[in-house]
N, C-alpha and C positions, 0 to 999 in steps of 0.2 A: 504617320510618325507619332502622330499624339497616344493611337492605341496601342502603338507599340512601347511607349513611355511606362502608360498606362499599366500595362503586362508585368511592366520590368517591377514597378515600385509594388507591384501587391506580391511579384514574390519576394521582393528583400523584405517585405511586412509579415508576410507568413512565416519564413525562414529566421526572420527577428525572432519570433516565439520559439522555432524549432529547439532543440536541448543537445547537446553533445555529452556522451557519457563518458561518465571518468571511471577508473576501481574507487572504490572506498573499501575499508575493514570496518566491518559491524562490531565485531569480536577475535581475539584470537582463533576460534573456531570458523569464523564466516564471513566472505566478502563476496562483493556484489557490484556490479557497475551502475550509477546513478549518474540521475543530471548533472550537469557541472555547479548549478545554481544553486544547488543543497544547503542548507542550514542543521545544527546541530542544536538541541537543546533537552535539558533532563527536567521531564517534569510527572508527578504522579507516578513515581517509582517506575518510568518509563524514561529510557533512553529515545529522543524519538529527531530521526532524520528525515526531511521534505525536500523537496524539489520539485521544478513543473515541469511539464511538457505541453507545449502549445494548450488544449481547454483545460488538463488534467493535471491532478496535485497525485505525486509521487510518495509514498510513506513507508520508512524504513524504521521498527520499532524492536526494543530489545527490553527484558524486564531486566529492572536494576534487581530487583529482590530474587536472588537465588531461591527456587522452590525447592525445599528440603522433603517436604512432608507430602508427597503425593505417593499414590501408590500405582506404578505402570515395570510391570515384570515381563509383558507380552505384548505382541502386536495389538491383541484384545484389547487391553488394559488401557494403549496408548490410545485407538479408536474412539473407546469411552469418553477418554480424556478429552479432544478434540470435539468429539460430541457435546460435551458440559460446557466448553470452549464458546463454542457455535453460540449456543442458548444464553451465556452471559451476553459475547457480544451484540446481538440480536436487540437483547432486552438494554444495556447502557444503551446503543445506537439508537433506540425507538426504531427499528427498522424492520422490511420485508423479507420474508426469505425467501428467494431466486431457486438458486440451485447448491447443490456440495457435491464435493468430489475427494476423493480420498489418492493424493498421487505418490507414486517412486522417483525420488530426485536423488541419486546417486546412494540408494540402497536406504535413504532416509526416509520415512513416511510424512506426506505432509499433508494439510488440509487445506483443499480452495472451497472458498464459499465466497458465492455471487448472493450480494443483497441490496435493495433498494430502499431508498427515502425521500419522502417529500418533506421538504422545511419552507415555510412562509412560501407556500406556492412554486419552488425550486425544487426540482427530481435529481436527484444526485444517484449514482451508481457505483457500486462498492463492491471490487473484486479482490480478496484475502487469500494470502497465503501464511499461513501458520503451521510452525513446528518449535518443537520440544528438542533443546540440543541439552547434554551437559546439564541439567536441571535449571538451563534457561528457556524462556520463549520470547520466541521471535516471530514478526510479524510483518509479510510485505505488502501493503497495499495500494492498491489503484484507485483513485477516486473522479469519476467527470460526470460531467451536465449531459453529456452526447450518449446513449449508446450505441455500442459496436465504434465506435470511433477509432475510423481506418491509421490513423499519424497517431493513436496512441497506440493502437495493437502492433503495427510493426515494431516500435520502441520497445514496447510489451515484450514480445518473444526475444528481441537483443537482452531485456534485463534477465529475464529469467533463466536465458543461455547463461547469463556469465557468473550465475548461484553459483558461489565454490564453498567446502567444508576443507579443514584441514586434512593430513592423508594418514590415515588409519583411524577415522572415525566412519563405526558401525552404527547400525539400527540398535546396538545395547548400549549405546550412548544418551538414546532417548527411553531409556528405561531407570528407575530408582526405586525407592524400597515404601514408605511412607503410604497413612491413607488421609486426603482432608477435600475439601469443594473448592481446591486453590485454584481450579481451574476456569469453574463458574466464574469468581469473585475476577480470573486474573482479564476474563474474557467481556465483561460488564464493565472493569476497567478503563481497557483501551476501546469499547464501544462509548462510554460515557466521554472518553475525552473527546472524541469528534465532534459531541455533544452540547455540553460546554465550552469547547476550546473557539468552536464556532468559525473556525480560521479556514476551515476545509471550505463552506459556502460561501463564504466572502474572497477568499482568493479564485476560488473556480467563476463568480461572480467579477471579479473586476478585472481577472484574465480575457476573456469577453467581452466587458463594456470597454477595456481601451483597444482593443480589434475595431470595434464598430466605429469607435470613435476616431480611431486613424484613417481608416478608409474614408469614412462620413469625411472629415474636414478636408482628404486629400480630393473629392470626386465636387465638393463646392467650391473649392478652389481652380476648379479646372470647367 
């Protein structure tokens, strides 16, 4: 009976952390289903939405600053861009480069990049999705302690199923006229806020230490 006790309360403790997804709208352009837990806050000409899932901090970013002055006429062009992208981010994050992949999300082209970081002894793991709408960029990222972490990947594919664009936006909606390195600067950016913002490694940090620590006081009390 006691193990069977036992059974019951680490799954209401595990299921504690689980997340149930809601819609949210990013933008008139794009909505997305997130954690129920989300928070909203504008900071560093970033719109930026977070939420957990059990180890893992959830991040939904949007640039306040309309990019006028870029130049992407072509699929080429937009590559490029995402390219410059990558290499800001990289360099704000202090991080490793993993892998990129260049995907088709409802005729949209977007950019996933898998990269890594150690902070004060912590491995954190950072899977990116960026794209260029309407002369915004936008940014969804996954961030955990664990990799391949199986209760974040299933979540994972639920959020990315529920990526919607408004209807009659084209791949020429990520296109504009303008030439400048907005893209570097915009991508060093939202890498540096992770940065300094420092909230990624401490939430992914204390998400964790009260798991242990509920279990720990539940299994000495028993």
């Amino acid at each position: 009976m006691k193990k069977l006790f036992q059974l019951a309360f680490l799954f209401i403790v595990c299921n504690s952390f689980s997340q149930n997804l809601v819609p949210y709208k990013v933008s008139e352009d794009v909505s997305i289903n997130i954690p129920e837990n989300y928070n909203v806050r504008d900071t560093l000409k970033q719109k930026i939405t977070k939420g957990t899932i059990d180890n893992a901090v959830v991040i939904v970013m949007k640039s306040i600053q309309k990019d006028t002055t870029t130049t992407i006429e072509s699929k080429e062009d937009l590559l490029i861009y995402y390219k410059e992208a990558q290499k800001g981010f990289l360099t704000g994050l202090k991080g490793k480069f993993l892998k990129r992949e260049f995907l088709e999300i409802d005729k949209k082209i977007v950019l996933k990049l898998n990269s890594v970081r150690v902070i004060q002894g912590n491995t954190e793991y950072f899977e990116n999705y960026m794209f260029i709408l309407n002369n915004y960029t936008y940014t969804l990222m996954f961030v955990s302690a664990i990799p391949n972490d199986q209760n974040l990947e299933s979540q994972k594919t639920k959020i990315l199923a529920s990526l919607k664009f408004k209807p009659g936006l084209t791949i020429q909606n990520q296109f504009n006229k303008e030439e400048s390195n907005f893209a570097f600067k915009l991508g060093k950016l939202v890498g540096a806020f992770l940065v300094y913002g420092a909230f990624v490694a401490g939430l992914v940090y204390l998400i964790i230490r009260n798991r242990k620590r509920k279990r720990n006081a539940f299994y000495n009390n028993n």
